[in-house]
MIFI-792558 format. One line per 8 residues: number of its first residue (from 0); their letters; for each residue x, y, z of N, C-alpha, C. Coordinates in pm, 1 decimal, padded with zeros to 6 digits. Layout:
% MIFI-792558
NUM) A) X Y Z X Y Z X Y Z; ...
% end
This chain:
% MIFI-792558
0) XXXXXXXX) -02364.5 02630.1 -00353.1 -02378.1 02550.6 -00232.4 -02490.2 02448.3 -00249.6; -02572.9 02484.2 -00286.8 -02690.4 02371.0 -00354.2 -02663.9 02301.2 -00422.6; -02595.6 02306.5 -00520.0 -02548.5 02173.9 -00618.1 -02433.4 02130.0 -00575.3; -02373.3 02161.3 -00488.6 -02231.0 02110.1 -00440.9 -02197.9 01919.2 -00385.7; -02113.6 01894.2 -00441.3 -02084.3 01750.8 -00422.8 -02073.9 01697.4 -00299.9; -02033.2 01819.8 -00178.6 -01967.2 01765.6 -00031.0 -02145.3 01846.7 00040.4; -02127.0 01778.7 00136.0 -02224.0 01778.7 00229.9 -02189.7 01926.2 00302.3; -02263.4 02085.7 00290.3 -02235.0 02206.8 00323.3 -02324.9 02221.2 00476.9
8) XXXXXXXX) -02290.2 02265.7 00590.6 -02320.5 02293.2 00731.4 -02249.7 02368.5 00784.2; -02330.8 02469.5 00778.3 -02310.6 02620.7 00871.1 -02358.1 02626.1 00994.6; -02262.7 02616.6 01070.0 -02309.2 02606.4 01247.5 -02274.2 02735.6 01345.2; -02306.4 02734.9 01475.1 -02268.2 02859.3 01527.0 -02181.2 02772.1 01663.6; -02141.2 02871.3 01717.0 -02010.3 02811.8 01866.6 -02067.8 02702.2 01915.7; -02172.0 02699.4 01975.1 -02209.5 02549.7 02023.5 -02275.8 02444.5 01918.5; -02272.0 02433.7 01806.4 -02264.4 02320.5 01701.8 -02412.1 02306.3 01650.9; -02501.6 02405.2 01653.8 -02649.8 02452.3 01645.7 -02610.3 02442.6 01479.8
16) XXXXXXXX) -02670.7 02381.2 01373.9 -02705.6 02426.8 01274.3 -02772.1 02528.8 01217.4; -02744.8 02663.2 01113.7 -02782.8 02729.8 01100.7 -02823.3 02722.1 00933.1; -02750.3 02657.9 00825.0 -02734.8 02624.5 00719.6 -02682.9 02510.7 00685.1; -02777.2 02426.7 00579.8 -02702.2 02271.9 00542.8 -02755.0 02312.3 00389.5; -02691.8 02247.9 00267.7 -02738.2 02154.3 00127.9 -02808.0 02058.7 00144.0; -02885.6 02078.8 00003.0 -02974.8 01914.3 -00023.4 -02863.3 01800.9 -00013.9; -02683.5 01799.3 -00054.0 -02659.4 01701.0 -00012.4 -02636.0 01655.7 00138.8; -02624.4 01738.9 00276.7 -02619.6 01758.8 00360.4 -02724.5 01657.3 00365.3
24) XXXXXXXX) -02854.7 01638.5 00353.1 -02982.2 01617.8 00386.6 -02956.1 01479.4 00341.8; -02940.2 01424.6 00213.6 -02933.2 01354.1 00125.5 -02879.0 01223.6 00194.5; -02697.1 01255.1 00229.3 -02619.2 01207.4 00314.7 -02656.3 01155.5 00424.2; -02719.4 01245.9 00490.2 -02796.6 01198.6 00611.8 -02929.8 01163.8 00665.9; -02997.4 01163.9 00597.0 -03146.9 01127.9 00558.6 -03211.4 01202.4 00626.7; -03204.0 01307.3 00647.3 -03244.8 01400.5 00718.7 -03341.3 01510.3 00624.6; -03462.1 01571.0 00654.7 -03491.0 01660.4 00597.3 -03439.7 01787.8 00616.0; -03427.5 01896.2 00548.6 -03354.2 02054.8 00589.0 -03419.5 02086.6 00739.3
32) XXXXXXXX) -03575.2 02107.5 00752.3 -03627.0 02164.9 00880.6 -03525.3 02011.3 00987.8; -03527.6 01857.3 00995.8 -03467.4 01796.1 01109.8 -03355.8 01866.6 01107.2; -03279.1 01891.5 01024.9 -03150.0 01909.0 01060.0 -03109.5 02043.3 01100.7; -03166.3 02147.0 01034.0 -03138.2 02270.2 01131.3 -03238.4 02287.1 01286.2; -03305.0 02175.6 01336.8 -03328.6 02205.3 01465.2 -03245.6 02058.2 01572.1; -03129.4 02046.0 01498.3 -03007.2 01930.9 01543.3 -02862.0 02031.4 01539.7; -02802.5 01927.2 01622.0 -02653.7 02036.3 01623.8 -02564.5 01903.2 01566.7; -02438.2 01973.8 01580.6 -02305.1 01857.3 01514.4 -02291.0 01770.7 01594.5
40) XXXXXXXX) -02323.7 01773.0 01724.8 -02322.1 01625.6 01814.5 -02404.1 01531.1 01760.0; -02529.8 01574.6 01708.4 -02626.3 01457.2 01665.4 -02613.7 01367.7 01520.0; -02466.4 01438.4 01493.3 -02480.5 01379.4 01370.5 -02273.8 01290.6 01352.5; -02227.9 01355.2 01440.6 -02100.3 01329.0 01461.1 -02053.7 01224.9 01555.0; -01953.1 01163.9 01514.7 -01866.3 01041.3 01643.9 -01806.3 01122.4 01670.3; -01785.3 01242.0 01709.3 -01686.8 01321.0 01833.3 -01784.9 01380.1 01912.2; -01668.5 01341.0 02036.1 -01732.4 01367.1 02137.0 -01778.4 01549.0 02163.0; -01862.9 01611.1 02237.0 -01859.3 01728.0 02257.7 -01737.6 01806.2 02274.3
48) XXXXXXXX) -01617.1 01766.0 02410.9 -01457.2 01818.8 02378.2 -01439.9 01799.9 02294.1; -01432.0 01715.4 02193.6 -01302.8 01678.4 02088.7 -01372.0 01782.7 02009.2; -01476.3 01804.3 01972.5 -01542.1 01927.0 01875.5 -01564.7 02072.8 01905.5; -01519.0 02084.5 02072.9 -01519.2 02202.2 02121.9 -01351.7 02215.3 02093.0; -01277.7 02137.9 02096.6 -01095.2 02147.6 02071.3 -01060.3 02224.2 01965.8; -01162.4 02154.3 01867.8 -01168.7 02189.4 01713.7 -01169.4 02328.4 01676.5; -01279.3 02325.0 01733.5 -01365.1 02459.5 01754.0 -01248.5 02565.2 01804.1; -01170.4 02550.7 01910.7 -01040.5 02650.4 01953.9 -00945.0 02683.8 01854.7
56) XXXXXXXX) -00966.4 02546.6 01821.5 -00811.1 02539.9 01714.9 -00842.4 02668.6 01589.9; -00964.5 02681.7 01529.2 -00945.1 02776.7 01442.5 -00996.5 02863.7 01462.8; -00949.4 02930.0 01405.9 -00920.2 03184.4 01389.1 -01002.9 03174.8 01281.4; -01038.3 03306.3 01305.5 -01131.4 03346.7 01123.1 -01053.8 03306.4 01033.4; -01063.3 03300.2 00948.9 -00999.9 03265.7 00812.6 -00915.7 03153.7 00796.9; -00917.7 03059.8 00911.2 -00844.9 02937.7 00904.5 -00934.1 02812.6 00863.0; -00814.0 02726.5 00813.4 -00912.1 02618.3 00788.1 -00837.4 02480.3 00876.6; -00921.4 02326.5 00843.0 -00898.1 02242.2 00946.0 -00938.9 02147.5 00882.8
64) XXXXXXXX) -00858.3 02020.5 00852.5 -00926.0 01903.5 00767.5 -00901.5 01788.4 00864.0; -01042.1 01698.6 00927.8 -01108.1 01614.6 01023.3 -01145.6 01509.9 00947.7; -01097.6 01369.1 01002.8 -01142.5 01281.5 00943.7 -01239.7 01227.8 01045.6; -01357.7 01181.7 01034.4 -01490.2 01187.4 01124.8 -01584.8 01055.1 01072.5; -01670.4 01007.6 01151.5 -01802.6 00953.0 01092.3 -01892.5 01019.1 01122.6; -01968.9 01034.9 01017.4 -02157.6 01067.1 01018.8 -02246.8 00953.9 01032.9; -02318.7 00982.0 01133.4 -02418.8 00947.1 01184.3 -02565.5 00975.8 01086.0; -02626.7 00850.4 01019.5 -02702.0 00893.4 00912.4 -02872.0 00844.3 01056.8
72) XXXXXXXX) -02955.8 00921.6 00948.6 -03117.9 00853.5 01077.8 -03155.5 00750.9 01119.5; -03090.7 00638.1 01016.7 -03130.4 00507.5 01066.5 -03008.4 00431.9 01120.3; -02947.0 00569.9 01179.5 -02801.7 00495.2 01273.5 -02694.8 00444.8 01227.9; -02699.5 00445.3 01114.9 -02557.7 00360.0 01070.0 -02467.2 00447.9 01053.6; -02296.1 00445.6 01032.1 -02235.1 00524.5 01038.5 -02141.3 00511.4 00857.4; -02067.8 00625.4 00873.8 -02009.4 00654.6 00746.2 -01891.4 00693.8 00773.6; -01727.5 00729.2 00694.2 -01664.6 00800.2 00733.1 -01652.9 00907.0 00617.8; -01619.1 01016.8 00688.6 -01590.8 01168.0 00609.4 -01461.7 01227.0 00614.6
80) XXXXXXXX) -01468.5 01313.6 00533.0 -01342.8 01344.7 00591.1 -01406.8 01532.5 00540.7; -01406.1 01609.2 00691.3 -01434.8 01730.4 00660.8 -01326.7 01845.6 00699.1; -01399.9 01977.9 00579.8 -01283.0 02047.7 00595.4 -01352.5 02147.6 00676.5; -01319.8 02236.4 00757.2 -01366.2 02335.7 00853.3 -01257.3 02457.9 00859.5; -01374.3 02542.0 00849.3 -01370.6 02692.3 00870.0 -01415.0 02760.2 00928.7; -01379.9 02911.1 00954.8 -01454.4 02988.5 01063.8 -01456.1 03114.4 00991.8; -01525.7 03182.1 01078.7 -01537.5 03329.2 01019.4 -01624.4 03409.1 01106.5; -01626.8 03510.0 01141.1 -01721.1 03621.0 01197.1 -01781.4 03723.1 01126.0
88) XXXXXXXX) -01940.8 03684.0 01177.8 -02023.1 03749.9 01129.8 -02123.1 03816.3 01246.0; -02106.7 03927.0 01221.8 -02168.9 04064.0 01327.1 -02109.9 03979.2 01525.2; -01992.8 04018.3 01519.3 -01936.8 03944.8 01616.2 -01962.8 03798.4 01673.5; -02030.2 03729.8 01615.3 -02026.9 03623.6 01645.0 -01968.3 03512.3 01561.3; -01913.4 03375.4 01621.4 -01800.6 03274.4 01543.8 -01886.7 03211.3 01502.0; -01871.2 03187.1 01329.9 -01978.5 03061.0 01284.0 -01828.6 02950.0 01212.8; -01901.9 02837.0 01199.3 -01819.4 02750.1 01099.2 -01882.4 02734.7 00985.3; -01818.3 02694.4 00904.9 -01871.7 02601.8 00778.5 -01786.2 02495.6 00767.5
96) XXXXXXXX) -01882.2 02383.9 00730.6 -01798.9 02257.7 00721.6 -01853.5 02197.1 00595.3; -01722.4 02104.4 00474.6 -01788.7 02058.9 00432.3 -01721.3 01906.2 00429.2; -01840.3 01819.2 00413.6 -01808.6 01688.5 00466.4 -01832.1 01603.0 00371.9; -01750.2 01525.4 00305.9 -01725.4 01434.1 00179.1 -01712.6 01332.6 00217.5; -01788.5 01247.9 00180.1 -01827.1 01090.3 00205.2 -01686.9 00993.3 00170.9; -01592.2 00958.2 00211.6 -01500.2 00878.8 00168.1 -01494.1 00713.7 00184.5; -01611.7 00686.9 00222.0 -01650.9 00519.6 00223.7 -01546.7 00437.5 00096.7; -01571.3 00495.9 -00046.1 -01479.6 00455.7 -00132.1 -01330.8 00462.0 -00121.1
104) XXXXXXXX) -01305.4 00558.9 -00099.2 -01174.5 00571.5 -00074.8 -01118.7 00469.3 00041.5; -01190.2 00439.2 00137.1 -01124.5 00397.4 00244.1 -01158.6 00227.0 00172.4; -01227.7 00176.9 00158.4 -01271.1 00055.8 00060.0 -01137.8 00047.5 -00018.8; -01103.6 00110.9 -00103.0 -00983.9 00098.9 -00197.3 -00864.8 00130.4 -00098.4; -00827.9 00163.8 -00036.3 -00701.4 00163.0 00085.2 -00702.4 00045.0 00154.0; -00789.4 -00019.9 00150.3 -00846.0 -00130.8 00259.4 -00772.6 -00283.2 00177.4; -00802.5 -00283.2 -00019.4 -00768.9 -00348.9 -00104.5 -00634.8 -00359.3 -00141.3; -00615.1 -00214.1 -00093.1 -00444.1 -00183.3 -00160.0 -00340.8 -00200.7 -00077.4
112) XXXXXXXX) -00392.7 -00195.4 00062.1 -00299.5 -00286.0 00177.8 -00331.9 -00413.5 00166.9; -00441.0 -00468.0 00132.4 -00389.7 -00607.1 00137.5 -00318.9 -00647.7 00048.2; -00352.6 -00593.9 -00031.1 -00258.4 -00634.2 -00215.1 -00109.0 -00626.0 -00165.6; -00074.7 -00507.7 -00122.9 00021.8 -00494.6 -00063.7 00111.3 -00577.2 -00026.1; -00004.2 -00613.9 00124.5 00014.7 -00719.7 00214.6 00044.6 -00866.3 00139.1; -00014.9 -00897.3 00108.4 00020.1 -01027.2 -00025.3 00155.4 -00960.9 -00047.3; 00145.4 -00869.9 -00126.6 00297.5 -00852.1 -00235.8 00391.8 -00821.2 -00154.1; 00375.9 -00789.1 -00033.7 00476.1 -00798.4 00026.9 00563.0 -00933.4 00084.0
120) XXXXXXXX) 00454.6 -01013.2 00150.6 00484.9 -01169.3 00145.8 00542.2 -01220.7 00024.3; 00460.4 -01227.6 -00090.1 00511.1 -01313.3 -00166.4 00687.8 -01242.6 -00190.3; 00721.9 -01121.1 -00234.1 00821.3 -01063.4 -00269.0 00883.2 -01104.8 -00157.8; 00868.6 -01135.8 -00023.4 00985.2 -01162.9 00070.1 00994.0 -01360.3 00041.6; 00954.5 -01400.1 00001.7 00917.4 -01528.6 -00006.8 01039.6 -01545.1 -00130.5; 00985.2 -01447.2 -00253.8 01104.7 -01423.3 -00376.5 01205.1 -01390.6 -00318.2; 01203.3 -01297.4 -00286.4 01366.2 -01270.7 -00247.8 01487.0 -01380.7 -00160.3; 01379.2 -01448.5 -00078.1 01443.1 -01544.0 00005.8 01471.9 -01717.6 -00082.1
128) XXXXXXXX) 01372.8 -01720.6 -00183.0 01366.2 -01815.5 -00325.9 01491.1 -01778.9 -00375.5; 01551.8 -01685.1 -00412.8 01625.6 -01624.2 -00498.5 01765.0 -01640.2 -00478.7; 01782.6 -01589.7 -00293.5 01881.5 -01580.3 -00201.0 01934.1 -01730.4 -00229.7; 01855.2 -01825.7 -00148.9 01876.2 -01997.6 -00156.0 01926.2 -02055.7 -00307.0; 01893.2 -01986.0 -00409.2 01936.1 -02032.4 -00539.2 02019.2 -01992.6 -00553.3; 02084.9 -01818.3 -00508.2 02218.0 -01780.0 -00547.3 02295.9 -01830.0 -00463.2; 02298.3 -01901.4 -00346.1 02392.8 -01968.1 -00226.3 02382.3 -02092.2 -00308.7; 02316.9 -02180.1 -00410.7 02333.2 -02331.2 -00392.6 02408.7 -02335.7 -00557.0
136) XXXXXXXX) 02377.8 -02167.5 -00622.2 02464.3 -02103.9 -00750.2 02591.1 -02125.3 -00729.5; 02640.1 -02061.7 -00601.4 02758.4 -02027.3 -00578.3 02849.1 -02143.9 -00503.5; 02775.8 -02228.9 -00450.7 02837.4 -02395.4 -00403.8 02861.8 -02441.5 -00549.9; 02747.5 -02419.6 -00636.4 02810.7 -02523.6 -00702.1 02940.1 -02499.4 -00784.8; 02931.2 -02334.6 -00816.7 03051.7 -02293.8 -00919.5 03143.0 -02371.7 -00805.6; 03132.5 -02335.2 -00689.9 03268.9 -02354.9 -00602.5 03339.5 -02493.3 -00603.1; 03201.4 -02563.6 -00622.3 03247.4 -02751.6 -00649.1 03278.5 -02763.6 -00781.8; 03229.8 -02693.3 -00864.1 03286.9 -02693.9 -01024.0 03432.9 -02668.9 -01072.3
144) XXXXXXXX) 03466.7 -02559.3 -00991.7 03596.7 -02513.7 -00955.9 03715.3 -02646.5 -00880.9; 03675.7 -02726.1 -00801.2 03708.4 -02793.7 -00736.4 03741.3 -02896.8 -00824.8; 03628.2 -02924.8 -00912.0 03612.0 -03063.5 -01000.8 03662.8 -03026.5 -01103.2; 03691.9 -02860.0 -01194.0 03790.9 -02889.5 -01287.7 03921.7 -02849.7 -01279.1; 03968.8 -02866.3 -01157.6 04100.4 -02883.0 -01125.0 04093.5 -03024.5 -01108.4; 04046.7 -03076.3 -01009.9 04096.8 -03234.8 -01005.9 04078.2 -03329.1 -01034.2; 03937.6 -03265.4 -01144.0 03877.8 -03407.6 -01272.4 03905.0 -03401.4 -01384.9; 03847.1 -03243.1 -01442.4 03851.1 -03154.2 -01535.0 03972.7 -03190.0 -01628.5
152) XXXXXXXX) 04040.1 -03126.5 -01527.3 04221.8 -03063.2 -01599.7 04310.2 -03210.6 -01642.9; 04283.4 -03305.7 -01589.0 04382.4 -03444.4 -01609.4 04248.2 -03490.0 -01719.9; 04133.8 -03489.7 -01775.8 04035.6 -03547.0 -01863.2 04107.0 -03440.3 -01973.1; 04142.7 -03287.0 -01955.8 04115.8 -03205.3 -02057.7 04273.4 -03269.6 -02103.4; 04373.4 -03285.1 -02013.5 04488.8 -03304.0 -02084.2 04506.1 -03418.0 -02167.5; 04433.5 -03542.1 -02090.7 04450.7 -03669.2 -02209.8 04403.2 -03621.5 -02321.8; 04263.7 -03561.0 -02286.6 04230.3 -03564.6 -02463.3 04258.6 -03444.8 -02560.9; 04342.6 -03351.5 -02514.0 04354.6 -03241.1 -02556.2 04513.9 -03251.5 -02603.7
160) XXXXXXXX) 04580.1 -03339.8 -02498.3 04755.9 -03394.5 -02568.6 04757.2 -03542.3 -02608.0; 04799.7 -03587.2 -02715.7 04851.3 -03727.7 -02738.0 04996.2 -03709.5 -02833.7; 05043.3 -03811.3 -02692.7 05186.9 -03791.8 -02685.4 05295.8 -03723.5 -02668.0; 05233.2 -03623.1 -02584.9 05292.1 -03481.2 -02560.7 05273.6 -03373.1 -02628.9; 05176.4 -03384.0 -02741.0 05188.9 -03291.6 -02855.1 05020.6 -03281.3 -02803.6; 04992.0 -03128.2 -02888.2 04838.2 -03085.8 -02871.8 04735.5 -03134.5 -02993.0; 04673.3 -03206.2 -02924.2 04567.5 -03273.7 -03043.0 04534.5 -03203.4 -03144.0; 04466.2 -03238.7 -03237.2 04377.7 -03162.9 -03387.9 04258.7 -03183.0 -03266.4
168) XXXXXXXX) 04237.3 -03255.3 -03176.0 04063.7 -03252.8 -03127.9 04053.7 -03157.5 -03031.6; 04077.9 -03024.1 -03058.0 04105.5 -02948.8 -02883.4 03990.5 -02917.9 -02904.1; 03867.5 -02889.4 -02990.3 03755.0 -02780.6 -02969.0 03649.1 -02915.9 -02924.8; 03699.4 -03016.8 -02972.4 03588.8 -03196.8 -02878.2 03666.4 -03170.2 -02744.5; 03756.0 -03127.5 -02696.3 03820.4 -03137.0 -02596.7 03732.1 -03031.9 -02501.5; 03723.5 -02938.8 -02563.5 03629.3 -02807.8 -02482.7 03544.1 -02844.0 -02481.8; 03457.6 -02893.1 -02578.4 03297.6 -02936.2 -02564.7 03281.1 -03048.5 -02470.7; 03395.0 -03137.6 -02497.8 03351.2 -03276.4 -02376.7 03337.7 -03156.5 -02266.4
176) XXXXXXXX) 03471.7 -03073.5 -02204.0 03457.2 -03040.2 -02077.3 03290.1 -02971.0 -02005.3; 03276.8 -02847.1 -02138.9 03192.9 -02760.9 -02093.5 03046.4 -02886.4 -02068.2; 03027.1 -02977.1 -02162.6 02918.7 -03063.9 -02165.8 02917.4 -03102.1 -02017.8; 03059.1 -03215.2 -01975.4 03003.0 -03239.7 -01812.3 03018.7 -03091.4 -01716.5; 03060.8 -02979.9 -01717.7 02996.4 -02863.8 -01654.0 02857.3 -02853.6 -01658.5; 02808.2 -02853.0 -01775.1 02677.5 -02796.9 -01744.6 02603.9 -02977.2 -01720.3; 02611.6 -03071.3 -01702.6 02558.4 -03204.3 -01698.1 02567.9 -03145.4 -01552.6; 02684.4 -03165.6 -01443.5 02732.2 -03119.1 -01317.7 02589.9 -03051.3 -01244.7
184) XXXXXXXX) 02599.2 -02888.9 -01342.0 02489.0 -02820.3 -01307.7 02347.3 -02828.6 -01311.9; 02327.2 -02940.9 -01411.9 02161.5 -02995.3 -01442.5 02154.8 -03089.8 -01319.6; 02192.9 -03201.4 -01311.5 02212.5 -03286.2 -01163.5 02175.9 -03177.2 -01066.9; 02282.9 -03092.8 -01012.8 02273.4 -03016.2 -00929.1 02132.3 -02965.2 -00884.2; 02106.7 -02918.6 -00977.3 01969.1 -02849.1 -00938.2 01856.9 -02890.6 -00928.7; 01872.7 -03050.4 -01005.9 01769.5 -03124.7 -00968.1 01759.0 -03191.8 -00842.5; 01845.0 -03229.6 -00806.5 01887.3 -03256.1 -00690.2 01872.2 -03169.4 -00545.2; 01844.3 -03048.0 -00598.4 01811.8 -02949.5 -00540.5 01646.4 -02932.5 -00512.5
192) XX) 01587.0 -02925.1 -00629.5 01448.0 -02885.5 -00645.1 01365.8 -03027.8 -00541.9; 01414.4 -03133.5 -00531.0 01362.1 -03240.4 -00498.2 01387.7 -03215.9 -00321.9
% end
């Protein structure tokens, strides 16, 4: 309990300190004698009910994890997150609580929603980028479609038949076509981006 990482406080039913750690002290700038003649109100943002609630809620051998601020001597506050227990000793209810400083943690939750928050924007921003390109994708196959039926197909036949017969030039015949397809599609998209 002395070398322990979380802040240790042993209290009795009405929130009287009976036992704290040097980090207890540490945490709260408190010396051992201030703090065992202080109770958990003086050091807690809950109110007296909300810590008497607490207090109902657990049976011997139960436990209870509270996310809380501590109240350090020169007033400033912290958040914790403590775990609480009970137990009886010579009929009377004591707790133990121990209370772990999570300032970091909540700092890095604080970063990781916004990151988030960004990545969530930008990714709806992509997705909606993406959407608009596959709709102006799909116009154009549709006008491509359009244009090599009624440009395409009478260009592919002159130069692909002379004289009714099928050229030696059919593979210049494919390349002219596919060339103005993708010419079609370069236009297009510039035309687009602008």
């Amino acid at each position: 309990v002395e070398q322990a990482v979380d802040a240790f406080f042993l209290h009795d039913g009405d929130g009287k300190f009976l036992e704290v750690n040097p980090r207890a002290c540490e945490s709260l700038g408190y010396s051992k004698e201030e703090l065992l003649n202080m109770s958990v109100s003086d050091v807690t943002s809950l109110s007296e009910e909300e810590a008497k609630s607490i207090g109902d809620q657990l049976h011997a051998g139960s436990t209870l994890t509270v996310n809380d601020h501590h109240r350090r001597k020169d007033g400033t506050r912290f958040p914790v997150e403590v775990r609480l227990g009970s137990f009886d000793a010579d009929g009377q209810k004591l707790f133990l609580a121990l209370a772990r400083d999570i300032s970091d943690r909540e700092k890095a939750e604080e970063v990781l929603r916004g990151v988030s928050s960004q990545e969530s924007g930008r990714h709806q921003r992509r997705v909606l980028r993406d959407l608009a390109v596959i709709g102006i994708l799909s116009a154009m196959v549709f006008l491509i479609g359009d244009l090599i039926h009624d440009i395409v197909n009478p260009i592919f036949f002159s130069l692909a038949f002379e004289n009714g017969q099928i050229s030696r030039n059919l593979d210049e015949a494919f390349a002219s076509i596919a060339f103005f397809c993708l010419a079609m599609l370069v236009f297009s998209y510039r035309r687009w981006k602008e």
